[in-house]
MARGU-18722 format. One line per field, with one value per atom (N, C-alpha, C, O, CB): residue number from 1; atom name; x, y, z. Coordinates in nm, 3 decimals, padded with zeros to 5 digits. Atoms other than C-alpha are relative to their C-alpha. Glycine has a CB too. Layout:
N
pos: c(NUM|...)
site: c(CA|...)
x: c(X|...)
y: c(Y|...)
z: c(Z|...)
// end
This chain:
154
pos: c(1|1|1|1|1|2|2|2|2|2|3|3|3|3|3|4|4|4|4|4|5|5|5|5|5|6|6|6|6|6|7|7|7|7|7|8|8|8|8|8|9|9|9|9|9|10|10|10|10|10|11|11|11|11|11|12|12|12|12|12|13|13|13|13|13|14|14|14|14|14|15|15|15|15|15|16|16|16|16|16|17|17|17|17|17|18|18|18|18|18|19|19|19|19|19|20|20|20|20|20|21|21|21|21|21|22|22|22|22|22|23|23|23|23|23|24|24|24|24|24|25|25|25|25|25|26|26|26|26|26|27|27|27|27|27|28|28|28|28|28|29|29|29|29|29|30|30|30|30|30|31|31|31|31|31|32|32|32|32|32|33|33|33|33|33|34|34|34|34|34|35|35|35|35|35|36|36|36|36|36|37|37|37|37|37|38|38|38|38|38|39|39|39|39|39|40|40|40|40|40|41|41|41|41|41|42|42|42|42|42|43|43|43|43|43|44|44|44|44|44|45|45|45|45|45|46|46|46|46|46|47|47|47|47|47|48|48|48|48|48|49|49|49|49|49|50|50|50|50|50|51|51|51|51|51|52|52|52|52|52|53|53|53|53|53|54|54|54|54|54|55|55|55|55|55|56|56|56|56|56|57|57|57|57|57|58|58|58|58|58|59|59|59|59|59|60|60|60|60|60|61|61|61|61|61|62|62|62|62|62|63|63|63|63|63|64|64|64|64|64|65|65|65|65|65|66|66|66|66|66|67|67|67|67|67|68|68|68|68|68|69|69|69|69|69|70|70|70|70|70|71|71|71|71|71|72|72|72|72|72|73|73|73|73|73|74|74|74|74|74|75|75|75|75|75|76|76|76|76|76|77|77|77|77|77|78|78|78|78|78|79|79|79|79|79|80|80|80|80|80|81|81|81|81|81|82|82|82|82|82|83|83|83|83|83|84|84|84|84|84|85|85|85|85|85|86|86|86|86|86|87|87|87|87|87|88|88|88|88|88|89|89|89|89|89|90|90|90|90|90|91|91|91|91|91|92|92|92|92|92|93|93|93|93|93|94|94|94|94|94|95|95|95|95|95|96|96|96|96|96|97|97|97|97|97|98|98|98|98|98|99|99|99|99|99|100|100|100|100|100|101|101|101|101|101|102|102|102|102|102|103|103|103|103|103|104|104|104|104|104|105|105|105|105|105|106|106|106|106|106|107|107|107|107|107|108|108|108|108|108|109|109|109|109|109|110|110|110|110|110|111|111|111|111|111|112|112|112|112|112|113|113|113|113|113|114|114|114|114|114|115|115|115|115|115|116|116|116|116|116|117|117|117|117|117|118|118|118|118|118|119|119|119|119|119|120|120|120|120|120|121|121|121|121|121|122|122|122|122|122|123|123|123|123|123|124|124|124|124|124|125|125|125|125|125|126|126|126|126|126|127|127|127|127|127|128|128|128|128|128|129|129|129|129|129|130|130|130|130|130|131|131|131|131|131|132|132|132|132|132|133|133|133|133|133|134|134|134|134|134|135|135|135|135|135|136|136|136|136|136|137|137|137|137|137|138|138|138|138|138|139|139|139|139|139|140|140|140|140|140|141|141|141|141|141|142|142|142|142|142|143|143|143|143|143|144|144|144|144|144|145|145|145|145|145|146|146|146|146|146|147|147|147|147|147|148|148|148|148|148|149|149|149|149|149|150|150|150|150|150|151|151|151|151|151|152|152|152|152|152|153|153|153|153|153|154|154|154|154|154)
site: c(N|CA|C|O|CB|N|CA|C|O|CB|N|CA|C|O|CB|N|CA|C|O|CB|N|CA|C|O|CB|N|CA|C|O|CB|N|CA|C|O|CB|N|CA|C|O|CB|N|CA|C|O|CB|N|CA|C|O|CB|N|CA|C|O|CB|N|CA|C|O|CB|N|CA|C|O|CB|N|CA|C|O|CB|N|CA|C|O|CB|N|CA|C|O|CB|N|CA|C|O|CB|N|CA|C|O|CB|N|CA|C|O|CB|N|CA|C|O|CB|N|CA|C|O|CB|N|CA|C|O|CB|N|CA|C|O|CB|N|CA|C|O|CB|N|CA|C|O|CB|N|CA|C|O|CB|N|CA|C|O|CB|N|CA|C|O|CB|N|CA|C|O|CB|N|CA|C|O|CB|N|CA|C|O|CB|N|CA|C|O|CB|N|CA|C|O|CB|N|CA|C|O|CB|N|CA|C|O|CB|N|CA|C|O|CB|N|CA|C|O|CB|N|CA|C|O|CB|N|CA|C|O|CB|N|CA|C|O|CB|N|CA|C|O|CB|N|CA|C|O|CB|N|CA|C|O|CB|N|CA|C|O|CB|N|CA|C|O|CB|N|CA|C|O|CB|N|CA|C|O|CB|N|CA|C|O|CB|N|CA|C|O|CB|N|CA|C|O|CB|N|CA|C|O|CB|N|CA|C|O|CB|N|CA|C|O|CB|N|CA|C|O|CB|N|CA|C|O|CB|N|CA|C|O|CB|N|CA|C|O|CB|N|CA|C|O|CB|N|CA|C|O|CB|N|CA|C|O|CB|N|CA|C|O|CB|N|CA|C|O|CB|N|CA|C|O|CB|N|CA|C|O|CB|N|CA|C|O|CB|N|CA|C|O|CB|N|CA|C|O|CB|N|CA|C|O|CB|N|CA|C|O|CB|N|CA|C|O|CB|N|CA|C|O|CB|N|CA|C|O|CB|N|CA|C|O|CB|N|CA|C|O|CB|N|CA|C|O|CB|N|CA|C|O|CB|N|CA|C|O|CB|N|CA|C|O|CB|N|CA|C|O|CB|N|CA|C|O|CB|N|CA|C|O|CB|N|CA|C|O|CB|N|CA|C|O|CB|N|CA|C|O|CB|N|CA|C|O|CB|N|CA|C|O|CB|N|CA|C|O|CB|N|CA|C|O|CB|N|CA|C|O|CB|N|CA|C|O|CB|N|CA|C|O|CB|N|CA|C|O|CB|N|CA|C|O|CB|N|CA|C|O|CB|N|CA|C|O|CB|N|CA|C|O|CB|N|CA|C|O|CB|N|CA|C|O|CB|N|CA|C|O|CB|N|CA|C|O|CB|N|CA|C|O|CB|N|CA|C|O|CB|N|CA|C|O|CB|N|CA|C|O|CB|N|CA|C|O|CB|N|CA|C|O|CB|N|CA|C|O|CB|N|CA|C|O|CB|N|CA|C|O|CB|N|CA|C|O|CB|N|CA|C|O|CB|N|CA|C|O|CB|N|CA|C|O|CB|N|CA|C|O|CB|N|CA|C|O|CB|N|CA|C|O|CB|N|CA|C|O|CB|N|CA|C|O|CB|N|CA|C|O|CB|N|CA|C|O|CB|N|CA|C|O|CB|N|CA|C|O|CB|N|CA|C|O|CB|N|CA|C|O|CB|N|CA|C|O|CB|N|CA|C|O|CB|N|CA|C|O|CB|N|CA|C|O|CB|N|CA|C|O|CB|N|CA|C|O|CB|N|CA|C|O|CB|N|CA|C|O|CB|N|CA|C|O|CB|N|CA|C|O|CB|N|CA|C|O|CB|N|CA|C|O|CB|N|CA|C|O|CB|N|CA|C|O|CB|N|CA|C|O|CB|N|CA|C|O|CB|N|CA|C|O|CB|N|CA|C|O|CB|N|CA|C|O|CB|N|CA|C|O|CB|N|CA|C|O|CB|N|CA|C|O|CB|N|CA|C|O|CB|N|CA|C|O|CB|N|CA|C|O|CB|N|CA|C|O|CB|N|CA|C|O|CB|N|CA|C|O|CB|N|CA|C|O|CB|N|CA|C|O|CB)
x: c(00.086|00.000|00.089|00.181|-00.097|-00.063|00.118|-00.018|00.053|-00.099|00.049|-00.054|00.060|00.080|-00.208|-00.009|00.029|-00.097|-00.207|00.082|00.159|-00.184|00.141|00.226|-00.154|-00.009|-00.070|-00.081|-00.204|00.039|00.098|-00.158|-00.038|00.021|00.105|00.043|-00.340|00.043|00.079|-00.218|-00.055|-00.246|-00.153|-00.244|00.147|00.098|-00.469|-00.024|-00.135|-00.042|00.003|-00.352|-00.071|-00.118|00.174|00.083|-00.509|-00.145|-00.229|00.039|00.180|-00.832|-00.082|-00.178|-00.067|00.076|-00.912|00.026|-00.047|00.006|-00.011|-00.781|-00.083|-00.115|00.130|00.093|-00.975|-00.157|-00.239|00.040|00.098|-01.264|-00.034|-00.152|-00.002|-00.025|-01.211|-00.072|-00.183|00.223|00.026|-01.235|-00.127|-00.211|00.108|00.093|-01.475|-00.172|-00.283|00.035|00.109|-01.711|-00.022|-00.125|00.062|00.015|-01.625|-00.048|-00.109|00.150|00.047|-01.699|-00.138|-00.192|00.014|00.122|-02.026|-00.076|-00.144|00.006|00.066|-02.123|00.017|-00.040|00.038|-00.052|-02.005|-00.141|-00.178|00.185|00.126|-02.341|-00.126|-00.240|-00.034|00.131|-02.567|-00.085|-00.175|-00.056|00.076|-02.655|00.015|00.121|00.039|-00.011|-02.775|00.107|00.155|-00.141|-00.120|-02.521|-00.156|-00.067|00.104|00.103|-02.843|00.014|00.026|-00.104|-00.025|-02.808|00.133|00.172|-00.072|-00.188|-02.410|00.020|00.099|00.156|00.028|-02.487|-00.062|-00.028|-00.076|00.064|-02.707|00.053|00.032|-00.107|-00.063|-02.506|00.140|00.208|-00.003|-00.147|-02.185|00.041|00.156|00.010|-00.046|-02.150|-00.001|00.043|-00.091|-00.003|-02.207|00.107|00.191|-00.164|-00.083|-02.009|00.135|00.178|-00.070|-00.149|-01.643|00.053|-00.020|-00.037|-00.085|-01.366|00.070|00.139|00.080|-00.071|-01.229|00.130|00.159|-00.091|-00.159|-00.880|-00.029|00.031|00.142|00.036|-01.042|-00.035|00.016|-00.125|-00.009|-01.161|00.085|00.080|-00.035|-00.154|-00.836|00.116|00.194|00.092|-00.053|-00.698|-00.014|00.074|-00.046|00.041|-00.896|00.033|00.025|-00.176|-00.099|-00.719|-00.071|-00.015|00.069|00.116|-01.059|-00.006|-00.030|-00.167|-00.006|-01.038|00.150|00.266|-00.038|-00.110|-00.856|00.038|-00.008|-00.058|00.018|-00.764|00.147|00.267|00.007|-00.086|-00.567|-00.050|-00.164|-00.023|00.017|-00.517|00.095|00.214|00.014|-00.044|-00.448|00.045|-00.013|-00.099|-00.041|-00.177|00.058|00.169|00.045|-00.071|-00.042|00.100|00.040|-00.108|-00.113|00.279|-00.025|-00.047|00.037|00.073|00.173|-00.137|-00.172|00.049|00.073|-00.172|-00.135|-00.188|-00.037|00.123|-00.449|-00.139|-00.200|-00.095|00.127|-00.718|-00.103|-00.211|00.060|00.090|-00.861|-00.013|00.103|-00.047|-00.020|-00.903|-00.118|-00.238|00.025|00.095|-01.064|-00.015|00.073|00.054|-00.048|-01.132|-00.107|-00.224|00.056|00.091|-01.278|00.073|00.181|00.021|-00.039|-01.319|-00.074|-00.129|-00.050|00.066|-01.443|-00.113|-00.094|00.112|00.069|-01.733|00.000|-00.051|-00.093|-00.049|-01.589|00.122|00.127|-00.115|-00.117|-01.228|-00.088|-00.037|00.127|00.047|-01.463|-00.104|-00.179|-00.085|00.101|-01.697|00.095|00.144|-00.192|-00.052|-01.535|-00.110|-00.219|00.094|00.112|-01.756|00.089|00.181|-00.090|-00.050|-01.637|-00.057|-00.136|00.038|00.039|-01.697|00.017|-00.085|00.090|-00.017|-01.579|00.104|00.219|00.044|-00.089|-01.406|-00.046|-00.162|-00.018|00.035|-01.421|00.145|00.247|-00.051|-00.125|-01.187|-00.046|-00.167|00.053|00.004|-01.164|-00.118|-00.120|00.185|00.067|-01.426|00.054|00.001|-00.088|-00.078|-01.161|00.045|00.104|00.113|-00.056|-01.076|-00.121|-00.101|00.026|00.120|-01.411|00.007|00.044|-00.150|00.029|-01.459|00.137|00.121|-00.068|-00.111|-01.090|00.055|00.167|00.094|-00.075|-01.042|00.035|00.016|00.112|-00.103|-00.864|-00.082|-00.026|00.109|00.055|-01.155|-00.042|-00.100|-00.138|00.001|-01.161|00.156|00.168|-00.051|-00.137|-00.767|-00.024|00.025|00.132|-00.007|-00.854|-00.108|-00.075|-00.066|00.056|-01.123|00.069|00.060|-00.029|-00.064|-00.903|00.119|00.180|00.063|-00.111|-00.636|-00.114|-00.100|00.071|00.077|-00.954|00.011|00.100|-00.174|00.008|-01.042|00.158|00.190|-00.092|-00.131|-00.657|00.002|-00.039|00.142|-00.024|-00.605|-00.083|-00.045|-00.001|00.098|-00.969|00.066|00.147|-00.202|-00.042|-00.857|00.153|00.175|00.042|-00.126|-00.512|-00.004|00.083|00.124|00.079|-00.700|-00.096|-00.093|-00.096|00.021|-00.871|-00.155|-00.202|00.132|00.173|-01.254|-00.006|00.072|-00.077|00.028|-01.490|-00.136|-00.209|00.017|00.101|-01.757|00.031|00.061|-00.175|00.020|-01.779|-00.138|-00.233|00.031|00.124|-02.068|00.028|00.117|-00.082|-00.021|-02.125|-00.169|-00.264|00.124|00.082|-02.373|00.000|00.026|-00.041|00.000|-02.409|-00.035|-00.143|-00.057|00.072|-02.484|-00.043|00.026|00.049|00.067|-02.767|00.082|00.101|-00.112|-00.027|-02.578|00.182|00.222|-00.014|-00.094|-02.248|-00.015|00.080|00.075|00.045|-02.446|00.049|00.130|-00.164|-00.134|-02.346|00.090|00.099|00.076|-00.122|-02.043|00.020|00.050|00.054|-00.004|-02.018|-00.073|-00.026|-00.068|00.064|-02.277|00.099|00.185|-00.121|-00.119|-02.031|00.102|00.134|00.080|-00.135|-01.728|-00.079|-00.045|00.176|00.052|-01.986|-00.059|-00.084|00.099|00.080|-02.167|-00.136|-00.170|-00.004|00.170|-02.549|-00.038|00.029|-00.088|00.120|-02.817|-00.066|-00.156|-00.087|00.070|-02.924|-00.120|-00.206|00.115|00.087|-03.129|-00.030|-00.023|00.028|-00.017|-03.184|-00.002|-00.018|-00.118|-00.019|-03.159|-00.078|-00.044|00.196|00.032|-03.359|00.105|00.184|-00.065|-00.102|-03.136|-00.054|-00.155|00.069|00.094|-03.191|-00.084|-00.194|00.118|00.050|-03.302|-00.173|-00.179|00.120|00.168|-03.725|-00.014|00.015|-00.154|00.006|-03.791|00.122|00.103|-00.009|-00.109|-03.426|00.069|00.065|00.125|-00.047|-03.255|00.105|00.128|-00.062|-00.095|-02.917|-00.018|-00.097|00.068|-00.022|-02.853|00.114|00.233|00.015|-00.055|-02.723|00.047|-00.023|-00.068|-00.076|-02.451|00.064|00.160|00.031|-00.117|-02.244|00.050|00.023|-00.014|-00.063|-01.984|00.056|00.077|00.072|-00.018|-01.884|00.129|00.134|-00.125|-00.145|-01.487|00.050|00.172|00.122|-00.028|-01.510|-00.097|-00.091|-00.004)
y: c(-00.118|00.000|00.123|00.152|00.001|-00.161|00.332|00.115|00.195|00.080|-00.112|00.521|-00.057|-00.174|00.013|00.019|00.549|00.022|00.046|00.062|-00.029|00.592|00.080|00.018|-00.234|-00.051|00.882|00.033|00.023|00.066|-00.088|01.053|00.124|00.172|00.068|-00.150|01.350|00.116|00.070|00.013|-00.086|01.692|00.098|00.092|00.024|-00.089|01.972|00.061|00.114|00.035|-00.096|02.165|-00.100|-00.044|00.062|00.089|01.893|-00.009|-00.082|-00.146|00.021|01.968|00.063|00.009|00.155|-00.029|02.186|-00.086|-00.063|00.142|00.089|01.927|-00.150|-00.230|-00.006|00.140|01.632|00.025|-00.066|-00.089|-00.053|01.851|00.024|00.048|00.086|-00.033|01.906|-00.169|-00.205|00.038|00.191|01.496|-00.037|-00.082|-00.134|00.057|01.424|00.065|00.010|00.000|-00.084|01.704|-00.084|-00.139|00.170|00.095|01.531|-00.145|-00.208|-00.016|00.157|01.194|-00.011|-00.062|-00.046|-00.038|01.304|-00.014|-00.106|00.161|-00.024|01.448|-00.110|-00.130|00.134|00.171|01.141|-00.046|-00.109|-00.146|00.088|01.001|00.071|00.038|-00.057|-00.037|01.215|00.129|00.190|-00.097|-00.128|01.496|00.104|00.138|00.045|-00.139|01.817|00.097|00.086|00.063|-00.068|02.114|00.077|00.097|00.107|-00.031|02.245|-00.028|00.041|-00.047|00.078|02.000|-00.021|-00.041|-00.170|00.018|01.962|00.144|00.149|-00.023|-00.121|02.358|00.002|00.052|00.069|00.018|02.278|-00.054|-00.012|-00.049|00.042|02.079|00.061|00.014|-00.115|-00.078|02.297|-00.008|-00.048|00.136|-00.009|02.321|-00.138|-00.147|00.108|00.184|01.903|-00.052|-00.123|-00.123|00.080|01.802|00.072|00.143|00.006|-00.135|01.982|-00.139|-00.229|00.204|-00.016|01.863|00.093|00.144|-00.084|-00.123|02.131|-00.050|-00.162|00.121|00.059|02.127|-00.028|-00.120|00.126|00.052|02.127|-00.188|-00.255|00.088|00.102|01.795|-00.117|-00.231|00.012|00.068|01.680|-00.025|-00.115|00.144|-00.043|01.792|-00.087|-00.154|00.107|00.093|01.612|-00.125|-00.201|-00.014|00.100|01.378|-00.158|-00.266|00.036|00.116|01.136|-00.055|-00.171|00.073|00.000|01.164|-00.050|-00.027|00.142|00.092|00.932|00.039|-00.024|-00.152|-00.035|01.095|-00.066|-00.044|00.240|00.079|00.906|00.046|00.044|-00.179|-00.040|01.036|-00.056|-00.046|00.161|00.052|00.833|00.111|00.211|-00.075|-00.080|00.967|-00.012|-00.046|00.063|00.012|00.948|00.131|00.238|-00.015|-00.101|01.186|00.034|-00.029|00.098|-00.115|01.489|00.030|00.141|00.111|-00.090|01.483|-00.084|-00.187|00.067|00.090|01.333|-00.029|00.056|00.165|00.116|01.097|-00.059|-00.090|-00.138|00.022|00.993|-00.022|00.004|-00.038|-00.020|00.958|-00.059|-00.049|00.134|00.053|00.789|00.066|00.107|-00.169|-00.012|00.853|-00.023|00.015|00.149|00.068|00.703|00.069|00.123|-00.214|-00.053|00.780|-00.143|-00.240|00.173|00.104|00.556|00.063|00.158|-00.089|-00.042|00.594|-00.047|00.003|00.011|00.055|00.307|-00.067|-00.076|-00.119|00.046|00.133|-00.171|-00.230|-00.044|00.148|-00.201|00.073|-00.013|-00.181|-00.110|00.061|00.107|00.183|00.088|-00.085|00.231|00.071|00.018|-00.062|-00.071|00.457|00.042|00.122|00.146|-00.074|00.530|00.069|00.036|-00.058|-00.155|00.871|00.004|00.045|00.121|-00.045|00.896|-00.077|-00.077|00.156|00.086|00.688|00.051|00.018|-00.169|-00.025|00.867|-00.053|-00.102|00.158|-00.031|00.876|00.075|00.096|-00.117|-00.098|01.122|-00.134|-00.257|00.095|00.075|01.001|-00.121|-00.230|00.081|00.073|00.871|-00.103|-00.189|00.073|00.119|00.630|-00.130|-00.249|00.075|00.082|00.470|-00.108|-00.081|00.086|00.147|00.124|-00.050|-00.153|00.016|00.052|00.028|-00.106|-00.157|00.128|00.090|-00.189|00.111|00.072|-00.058|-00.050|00.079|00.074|00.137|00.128|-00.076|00.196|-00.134|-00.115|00.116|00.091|-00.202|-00.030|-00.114|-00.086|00.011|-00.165|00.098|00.072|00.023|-00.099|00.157|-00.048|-00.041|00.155|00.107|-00.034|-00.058|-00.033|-00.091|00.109|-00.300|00.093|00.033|-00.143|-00.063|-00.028|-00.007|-00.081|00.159|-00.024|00.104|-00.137|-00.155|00.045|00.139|-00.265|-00.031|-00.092|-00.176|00.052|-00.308|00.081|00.030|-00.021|-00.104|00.009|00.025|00.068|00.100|00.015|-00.030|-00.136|-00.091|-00.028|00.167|-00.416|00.060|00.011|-00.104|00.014|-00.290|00.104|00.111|00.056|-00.062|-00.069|-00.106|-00.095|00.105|00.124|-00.364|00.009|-00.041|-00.050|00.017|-00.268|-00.125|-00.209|00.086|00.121|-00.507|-00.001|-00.100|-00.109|-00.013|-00.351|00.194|00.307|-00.037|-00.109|-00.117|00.086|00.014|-00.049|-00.055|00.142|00.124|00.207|00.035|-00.144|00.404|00.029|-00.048|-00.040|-00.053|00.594|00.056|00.173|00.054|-00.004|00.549|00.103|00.159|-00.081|-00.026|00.700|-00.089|-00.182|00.072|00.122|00.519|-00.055|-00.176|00.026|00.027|00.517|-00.138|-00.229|00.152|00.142|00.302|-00.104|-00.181|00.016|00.102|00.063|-00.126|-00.217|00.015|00.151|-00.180|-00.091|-00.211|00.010|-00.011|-00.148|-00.053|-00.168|00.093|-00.007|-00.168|-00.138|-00.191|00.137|00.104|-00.462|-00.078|-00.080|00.023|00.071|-00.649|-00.048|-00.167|00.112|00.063|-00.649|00.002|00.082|00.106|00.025|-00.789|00.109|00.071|-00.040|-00.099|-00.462|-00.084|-00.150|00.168|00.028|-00.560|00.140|00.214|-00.108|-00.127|-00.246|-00.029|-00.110|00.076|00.048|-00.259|00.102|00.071|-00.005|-00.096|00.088|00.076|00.031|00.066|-00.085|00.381|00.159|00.143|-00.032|-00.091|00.765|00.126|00.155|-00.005|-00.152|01.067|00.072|00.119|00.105|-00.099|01.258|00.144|00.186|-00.045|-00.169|01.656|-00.053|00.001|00.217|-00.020|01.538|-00.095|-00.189|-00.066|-00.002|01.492|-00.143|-00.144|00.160|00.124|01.092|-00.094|-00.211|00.025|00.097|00.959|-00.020|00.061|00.081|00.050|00.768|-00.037|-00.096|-00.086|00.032|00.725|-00.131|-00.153|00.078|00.151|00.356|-00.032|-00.022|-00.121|00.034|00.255|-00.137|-00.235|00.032|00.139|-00.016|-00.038|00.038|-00.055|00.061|-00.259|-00.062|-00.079|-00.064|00.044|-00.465|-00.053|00.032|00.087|00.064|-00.714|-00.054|-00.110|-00.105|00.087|-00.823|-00.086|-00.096|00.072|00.109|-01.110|-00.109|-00.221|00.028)
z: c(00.000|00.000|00.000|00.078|00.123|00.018|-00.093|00.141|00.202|-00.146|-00.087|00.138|00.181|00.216|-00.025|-00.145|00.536|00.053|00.002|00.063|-00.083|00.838|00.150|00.215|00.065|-00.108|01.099|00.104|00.108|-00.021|-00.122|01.426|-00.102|-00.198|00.174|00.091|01.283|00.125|00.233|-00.052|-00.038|01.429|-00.020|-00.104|-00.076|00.069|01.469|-00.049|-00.054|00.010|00.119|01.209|-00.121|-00.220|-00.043|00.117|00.977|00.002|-00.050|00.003|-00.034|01.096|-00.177|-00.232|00.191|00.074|00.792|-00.155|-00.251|00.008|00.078|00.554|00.016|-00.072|-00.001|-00.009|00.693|00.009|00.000|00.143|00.047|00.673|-00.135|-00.163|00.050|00.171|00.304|-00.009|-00.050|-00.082|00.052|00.278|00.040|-00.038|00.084|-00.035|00.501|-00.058|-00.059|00.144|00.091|00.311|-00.140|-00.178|-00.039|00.140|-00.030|00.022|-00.065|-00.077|-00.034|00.112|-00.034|-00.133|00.159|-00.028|00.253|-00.169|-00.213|00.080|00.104|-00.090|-00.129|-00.237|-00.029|00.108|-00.294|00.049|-00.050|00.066|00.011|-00.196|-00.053|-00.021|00.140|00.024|-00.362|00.047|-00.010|00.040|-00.056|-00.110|-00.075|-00.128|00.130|00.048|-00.243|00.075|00.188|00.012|-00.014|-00.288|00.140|00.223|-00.183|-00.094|-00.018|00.121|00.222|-00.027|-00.179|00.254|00.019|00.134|00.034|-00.065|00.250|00.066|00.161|-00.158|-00.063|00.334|00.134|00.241|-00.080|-00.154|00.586|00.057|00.171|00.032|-00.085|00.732|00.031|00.123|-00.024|-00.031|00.736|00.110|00.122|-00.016|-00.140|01.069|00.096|00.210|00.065|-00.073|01.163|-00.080|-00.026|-00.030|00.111|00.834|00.008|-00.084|-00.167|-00.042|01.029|00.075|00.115|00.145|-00.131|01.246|00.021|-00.068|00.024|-00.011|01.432|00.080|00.122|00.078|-00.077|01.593|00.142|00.198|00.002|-00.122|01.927|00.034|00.123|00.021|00.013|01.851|-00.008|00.040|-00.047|00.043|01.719|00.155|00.185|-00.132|-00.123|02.046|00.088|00.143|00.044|-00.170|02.323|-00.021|-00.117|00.060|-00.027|02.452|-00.004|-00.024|00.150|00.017|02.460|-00.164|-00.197|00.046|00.133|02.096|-00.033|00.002|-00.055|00.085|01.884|-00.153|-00.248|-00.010|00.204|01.515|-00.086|-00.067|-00.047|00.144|01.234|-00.132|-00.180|-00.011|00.185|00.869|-00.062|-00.032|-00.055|00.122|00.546|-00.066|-00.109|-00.074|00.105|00.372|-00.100|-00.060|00.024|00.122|00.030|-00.019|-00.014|-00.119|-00.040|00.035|00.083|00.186|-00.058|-00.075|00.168|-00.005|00.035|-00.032|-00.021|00.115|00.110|00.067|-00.154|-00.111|00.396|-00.154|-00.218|00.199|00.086|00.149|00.070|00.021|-00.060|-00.116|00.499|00.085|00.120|00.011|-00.117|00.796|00.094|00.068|00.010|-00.095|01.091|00.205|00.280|-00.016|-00.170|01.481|00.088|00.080|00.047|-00.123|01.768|00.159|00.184|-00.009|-00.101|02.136|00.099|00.047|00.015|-00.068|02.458|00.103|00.179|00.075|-00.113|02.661|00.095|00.195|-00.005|-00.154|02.903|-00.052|-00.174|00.095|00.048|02.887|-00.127|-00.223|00.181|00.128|02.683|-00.070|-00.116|00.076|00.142|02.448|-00.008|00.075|00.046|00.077|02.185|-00.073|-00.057|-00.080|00.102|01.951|-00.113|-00.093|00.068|00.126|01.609|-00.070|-00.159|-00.079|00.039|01.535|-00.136|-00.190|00.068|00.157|01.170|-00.072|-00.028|-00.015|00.168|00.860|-00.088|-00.113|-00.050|00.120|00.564|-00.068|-00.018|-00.022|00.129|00.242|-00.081|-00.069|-00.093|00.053|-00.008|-00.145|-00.138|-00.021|00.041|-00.304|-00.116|-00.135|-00.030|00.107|-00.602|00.067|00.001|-00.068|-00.101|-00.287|00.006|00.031|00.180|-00.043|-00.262|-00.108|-00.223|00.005|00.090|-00.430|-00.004|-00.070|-00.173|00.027|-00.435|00.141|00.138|-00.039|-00.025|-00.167|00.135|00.250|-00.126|-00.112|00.059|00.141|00.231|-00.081|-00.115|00.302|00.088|00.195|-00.043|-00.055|00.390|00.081|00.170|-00.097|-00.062|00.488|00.093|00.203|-00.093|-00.102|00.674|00.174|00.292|-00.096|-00.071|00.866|00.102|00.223|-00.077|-00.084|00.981|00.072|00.161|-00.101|-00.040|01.073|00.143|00.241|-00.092|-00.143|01.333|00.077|00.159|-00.020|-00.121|01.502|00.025|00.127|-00.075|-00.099|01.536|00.069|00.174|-00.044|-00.077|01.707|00.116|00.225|-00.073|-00.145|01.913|00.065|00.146|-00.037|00.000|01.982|00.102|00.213|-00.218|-00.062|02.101|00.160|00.246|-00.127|-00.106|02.362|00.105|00.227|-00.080|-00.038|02.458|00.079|00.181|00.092|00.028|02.393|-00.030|-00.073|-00.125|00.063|02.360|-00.059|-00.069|00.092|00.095|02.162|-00.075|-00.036|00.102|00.084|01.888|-00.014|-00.046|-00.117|00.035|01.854|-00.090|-00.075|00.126|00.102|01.553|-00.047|-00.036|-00.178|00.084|01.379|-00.113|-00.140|00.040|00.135|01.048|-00.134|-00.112|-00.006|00.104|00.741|-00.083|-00.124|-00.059|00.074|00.541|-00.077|-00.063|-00.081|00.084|00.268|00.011|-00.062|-00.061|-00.060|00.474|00.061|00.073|00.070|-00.073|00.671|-00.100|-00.083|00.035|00.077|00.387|00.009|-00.018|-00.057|00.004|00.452|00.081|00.051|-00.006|-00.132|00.802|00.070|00.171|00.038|00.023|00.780|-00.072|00.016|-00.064|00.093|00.561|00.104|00.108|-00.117|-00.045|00.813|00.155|00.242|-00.030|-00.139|01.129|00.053|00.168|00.091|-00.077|01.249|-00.009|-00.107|-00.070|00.017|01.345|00.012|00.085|00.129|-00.074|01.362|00.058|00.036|-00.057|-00.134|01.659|00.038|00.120|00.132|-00.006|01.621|-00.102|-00.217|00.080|00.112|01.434|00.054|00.175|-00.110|-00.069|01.533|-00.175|-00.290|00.078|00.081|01.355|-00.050|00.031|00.085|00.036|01.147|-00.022|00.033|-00.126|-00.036|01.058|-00.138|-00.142|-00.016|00.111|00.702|00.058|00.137|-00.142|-00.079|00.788|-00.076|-00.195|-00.054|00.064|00.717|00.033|00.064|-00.146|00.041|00.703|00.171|00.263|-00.140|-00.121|00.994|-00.016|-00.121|00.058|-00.004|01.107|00.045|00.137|00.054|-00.098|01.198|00.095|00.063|-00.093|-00.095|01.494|00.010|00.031|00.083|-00.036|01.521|00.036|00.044|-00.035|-00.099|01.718|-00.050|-00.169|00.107|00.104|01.655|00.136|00.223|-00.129|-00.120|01.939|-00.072|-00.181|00.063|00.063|01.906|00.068|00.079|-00.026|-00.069|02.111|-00.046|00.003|00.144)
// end
């Protein structure tokens, strides 16, 4: 693999915001609602910062392609906050290597369940490498539901 996987910094906040915006919109959302969401669809450096917070960015040279990060709400629940990649990344194989980067890195922390909230459009995905939905959560868009899922690594 070409690409690496660092600690992210919080000067990379407005670069993994760049990605995680293009991600987002790789599925279709109106140039409307990626607006409306401006202010949910961010990481800020504060984020990057806290020490609860876990951030890693995929990089090819110099430039971040993507990036993941999780935090814990007890030393055995992890929550994974965010996996994107930039969109020319999607379908190749490499957001299933970035994946397995997260469960090694939760795994080496020595959780023993995963929880996230999805976007409809990754449950697939996420379904694919053992997540069940175990719920679902109102999103802002009127009708559509985030899904709620676990992922037991024992």
């Amino acid at each position: 693999m070409k690409y690496t996987i660092e600690v992210a910094s919080p000067d990379d906040h407005i670069a993994i915001t760049a990605v995680m915006r293009a991600s987002k919109a790789h599925w279709g959302y109106s140039k409307a609602q990626m607006q409306e969401w401006n202010d949910e669809v961010k990481v800020s450096k504060e984020e990057i910062e806290n020490e609860n917070n876990h951030f890693f960015k995929l990089m090819d040279g110099a430039v971040i392609r993507g990036f993941y990060s999780f935090s814990f709400f007890s030393k055995s629940l992890a929550y994974l906050d965010n996996l994107f990649l930039h969109p020319d990344l999607i379908g190749q194989g490499i957001g299933q290597l970035l994946f397995e980067e997260v469960l090694k890195a939760i795994k080496e922390k020595e959780a023993d369940l995963i929880l996230l909230h999805s976007d409809p459009n990754a449950e697939p995905f996420y379904l694919k490498n053992g997540f069940q939905t175990i719920g679902k959560k109102p999103s802002s868009i009127p009708n559509r539901y985030l899904p709620i899922m676990s992922l037991s690594l024992h």
